[in-house]
C-alpha positions in Angstrom: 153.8 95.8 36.7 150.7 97.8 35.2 150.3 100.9 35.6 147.0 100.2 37.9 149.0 98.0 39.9 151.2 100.6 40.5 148.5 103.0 41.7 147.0 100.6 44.0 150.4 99.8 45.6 151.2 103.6 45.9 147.6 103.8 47.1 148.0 101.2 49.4 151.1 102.5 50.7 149.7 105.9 51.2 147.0 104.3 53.3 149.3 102.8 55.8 151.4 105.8 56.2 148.1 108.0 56.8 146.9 104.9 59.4 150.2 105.3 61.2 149.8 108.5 61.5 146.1 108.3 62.9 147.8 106.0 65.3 150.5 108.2 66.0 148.3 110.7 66.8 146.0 109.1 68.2 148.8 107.7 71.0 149.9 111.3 71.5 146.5 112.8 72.0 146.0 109.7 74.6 149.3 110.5 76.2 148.4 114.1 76.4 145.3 113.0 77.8 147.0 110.8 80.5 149.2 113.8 80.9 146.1 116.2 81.9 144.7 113.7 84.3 147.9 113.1 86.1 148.3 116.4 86.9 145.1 116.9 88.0 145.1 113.9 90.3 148.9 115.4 91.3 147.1 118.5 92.3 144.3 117.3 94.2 146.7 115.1 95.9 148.6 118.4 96.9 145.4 120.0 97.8 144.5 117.1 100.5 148.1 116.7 101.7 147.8 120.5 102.2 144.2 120.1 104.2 145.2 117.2 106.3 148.8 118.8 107.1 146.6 122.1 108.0 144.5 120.3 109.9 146.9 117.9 112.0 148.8 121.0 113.2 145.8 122.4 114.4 144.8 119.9 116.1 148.6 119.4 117.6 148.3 123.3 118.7 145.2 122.5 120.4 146.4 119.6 122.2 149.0 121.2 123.6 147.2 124.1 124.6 144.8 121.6 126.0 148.1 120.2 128.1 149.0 123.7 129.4 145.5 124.2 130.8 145.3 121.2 132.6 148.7 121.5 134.0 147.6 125.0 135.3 144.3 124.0 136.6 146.1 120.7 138.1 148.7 123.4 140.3 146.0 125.8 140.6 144.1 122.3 142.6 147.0 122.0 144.3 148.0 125.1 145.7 144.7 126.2 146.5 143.4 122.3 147.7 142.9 123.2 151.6 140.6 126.5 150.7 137.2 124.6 151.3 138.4 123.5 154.7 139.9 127.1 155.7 136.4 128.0 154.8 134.2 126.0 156.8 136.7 126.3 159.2 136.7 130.2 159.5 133.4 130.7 161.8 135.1 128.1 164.4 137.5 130.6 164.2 135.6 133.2 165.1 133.4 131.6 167.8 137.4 130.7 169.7 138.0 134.3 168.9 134.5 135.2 170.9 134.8 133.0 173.3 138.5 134.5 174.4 136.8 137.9 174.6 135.1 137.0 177.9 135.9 138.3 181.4 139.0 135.9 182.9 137.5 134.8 186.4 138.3 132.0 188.9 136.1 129.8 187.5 136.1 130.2 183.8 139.9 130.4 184.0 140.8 126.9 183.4 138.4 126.7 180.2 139.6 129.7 178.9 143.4 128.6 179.0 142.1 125.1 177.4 140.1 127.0 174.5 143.1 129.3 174.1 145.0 126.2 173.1 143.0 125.1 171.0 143.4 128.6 169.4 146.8 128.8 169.1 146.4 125.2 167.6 144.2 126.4 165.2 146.2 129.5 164.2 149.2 127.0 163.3 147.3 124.7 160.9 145.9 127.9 159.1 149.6 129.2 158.8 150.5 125.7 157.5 148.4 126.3 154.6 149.7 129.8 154.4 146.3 131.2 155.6 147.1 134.7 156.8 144.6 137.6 158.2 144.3 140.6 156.2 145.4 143.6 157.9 143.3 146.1 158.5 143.1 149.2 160.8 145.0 151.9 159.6 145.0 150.6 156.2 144.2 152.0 153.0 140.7 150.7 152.1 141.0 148.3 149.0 138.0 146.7 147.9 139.8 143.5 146.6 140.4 142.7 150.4 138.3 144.9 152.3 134.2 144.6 152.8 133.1 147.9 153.8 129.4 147.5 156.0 130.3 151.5 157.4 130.9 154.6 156.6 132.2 157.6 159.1 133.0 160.9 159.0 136.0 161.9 161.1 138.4 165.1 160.1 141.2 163.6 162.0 142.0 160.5 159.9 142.1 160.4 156.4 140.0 159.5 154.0 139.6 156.1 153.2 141.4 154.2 155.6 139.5 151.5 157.9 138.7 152.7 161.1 137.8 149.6 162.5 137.6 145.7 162.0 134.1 144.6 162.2 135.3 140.8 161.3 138.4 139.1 160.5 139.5 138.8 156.6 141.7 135.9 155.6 143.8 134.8 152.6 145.1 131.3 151.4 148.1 132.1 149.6 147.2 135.2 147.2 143.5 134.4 147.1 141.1 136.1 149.4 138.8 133.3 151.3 137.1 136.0 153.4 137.3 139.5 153.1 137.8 141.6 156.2 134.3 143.6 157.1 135.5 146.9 158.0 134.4 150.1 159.1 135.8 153.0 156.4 136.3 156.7 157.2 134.7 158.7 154.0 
């Protein structure tokens, strides 16, 4: 073999070893590549999971919350469901009361014993729905169940306590349906 041929053949062989290593690096610089883009497509993947995990337990939370309000205005319904009656209701209690306040005689006698039943009838179904009247006279004056329309000035009774019940208050349950117009001592 000539000395040329040799060159060319060492040549040559030096050529394929540098293109192997082009290719060589080439491949690793790709992989490193693929490596990069992975993780950033692993990250963004986190960074949504993250969102729509965040997001789904909010909206769980206010669901339930959600629930627990209905379920409270659903027993507050319920437990307070006969309070539009008990109001329309309260002046025909009032007009019985009025008419029971006139003098007994011979011949109203009869009609007053009939509308006294139908009192006392009335009264029941009130305290069926736990309608009770507010108490008044002698009481301290509290403006969460009390309507004060007067004011008086008397030395012997103490200072505000109701003097006198100008018209009946009620309450369904713990909620006032009418407060009780009184007549407060300053």
């Amino acid at each position: 073999m000539s000395e040329n041929e040799k060159r060319d053949e060492a040549t040559q062989e030096e050529q394929e070893i540098i293109e192997e290593t082009t290719e060589e690096v080439n491949a690793d610089s790709e992989s490193v590549d693929e490596t990069n883009e992975l993780k950033v497509q692993m990250e963004e993947l986190k960074n949504e999971k993250e969102e729509l995990t965040n997001r789904m337990l909010r909206l769980q939370a206010e669901f339930d919350n959600y629930k627990r309000r209905t379920l409270k205005e659903r027993e507050a319904d319920r437990k307070y469901k006969a309070q539009d009656m008990v109001q329309e209701l309260l002046p025909v209690m009032d007009n019985f009361e009025r008419a029971l306040q006139v003098e007994v005689s011979e011949e109203n006698k009869s009609i007053l014993e009939g509308i006294d039943m139908v009192y006392r009838q009335l009264q029941d179904v009130f305290a069926s729905q736990d309608v009770s009247i507010i108490e008044t006279e002698g009481a301290d004056f509290d403006p969460n169940l009390h309507h004060a329309v007067m004011q008086i000035e008397d030395d012997s009774i103490e200072a505000n306590k109701v003097v006198e019940e100008l018209q009946k208050g009620y309450l369904l349950k713990d909620r006032v349906i009418r407060p009780a117009m009184v007549k407060v001592n300053k």
